[in-house]
Structure formats: C-alpha cells, structure tokens
C-alpha distance (Angstrom), angle and dihedral (degrees) to the residues before:
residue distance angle dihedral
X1 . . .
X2 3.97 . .
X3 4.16 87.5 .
X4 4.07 87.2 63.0
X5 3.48 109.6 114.0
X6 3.49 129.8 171.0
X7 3.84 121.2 -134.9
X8 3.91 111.8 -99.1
X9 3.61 124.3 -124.4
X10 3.66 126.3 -93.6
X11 3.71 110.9 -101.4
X12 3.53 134.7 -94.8
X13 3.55 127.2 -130.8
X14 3.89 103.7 -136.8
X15 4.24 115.9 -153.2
X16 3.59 120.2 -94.5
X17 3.71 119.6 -78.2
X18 3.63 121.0 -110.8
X19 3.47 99.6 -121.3
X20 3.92 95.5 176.4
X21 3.97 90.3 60.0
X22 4.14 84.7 42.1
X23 3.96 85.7 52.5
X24 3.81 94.9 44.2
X25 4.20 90.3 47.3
X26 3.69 93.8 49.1
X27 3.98 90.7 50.1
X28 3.58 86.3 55.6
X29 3.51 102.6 49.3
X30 3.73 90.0 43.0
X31 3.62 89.7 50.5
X32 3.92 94.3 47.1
X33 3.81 87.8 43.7
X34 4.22 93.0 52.4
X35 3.99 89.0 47.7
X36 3.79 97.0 42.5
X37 3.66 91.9 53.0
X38 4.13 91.1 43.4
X39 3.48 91.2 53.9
X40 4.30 95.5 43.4
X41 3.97 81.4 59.0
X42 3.76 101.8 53.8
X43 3.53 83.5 45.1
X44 3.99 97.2 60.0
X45 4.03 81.9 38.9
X46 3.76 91.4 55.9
X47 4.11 95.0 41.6
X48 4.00 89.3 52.6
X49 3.61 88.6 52.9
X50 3.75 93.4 51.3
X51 3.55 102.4 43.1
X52 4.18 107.0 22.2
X53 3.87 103.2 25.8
X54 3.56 92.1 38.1
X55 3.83 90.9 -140.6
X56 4.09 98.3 134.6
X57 3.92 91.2 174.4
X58 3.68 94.6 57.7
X59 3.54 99.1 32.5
X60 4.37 83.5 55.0
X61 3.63 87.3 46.2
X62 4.32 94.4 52.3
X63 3.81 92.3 35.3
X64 4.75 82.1 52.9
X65 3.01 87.2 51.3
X66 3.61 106.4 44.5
X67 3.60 87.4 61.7
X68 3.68 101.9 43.7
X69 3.80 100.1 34.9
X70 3.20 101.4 69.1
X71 3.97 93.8 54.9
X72 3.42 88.5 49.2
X73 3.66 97.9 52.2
X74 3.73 86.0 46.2
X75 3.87 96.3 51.6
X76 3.92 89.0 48.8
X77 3.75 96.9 44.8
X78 4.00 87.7 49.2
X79 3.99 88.0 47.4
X80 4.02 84.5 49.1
X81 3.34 105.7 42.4
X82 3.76 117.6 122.5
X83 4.27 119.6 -122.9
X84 3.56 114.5 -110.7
C-alpha cells in the first residue's frame, strides 16, 4: 500500500525571471541591512556613554545621531546613486 505512487506530472516550464527587479530588491535589502546595522551600533555606543562613561552629552549626541544618520545617509546615497 505505502509503495503506491502515483505518476508525477510532466513539468512546467515557468517564465523567465526578472533578474533586473531581483538585482534592484537585493540592493535594497542589502542597503537597508548595512544602515540598520550602522545605526544599532551607534546606538550601543551612545547607551555606554550614558549609562557606563557617564558622558550624557556625548552619549545624546551618538544615540541623535543613530537615529537620524542613517536616513540621512540613505537620502544622500539615493540622491547619489548612479542610473543603470
């Protein structure tokens, strides 16, 4: 009973992927990825300044900038970027 199988269907040849849009995606997520990590590290760097180093100034000034880098950096990059 449990050796039964039933024939499978013939294959079906899918369309072509769009490897431009697959490019474009993966620059994206890379992208979001690089500045999502940047900005999760000036946050850790501002938090040990406020709370271990006891430097609330520069600790405000990383944990600013943490938050508003990263957009920045985005927004210029996107102004920047080179046309395929």
């Amino acid at each position: 009973m449990a050796n039964h199988h039933e024939p499978l269907p013939p294959l079906e040849h899918e369309s072509a992927m769009d490897y431009h849009q697959h490019e474009k995606m993966y620059d994206n997520f890379a992208r979001i990825l690089k500045y999502s990590i940047s900005s999760i590290a000036i946050l850790v760097i501002g938090l040990y300044c406020i709370i271990e180093a006891e430097q609330p100034l520069l600790g405000t000034i990383f944990v600013l900038l943490s938050v508003f880098g990263p957009v920045a950096m985005a927004i210029y990059s996107s102004v920047n970027k080179p046309v395929r």
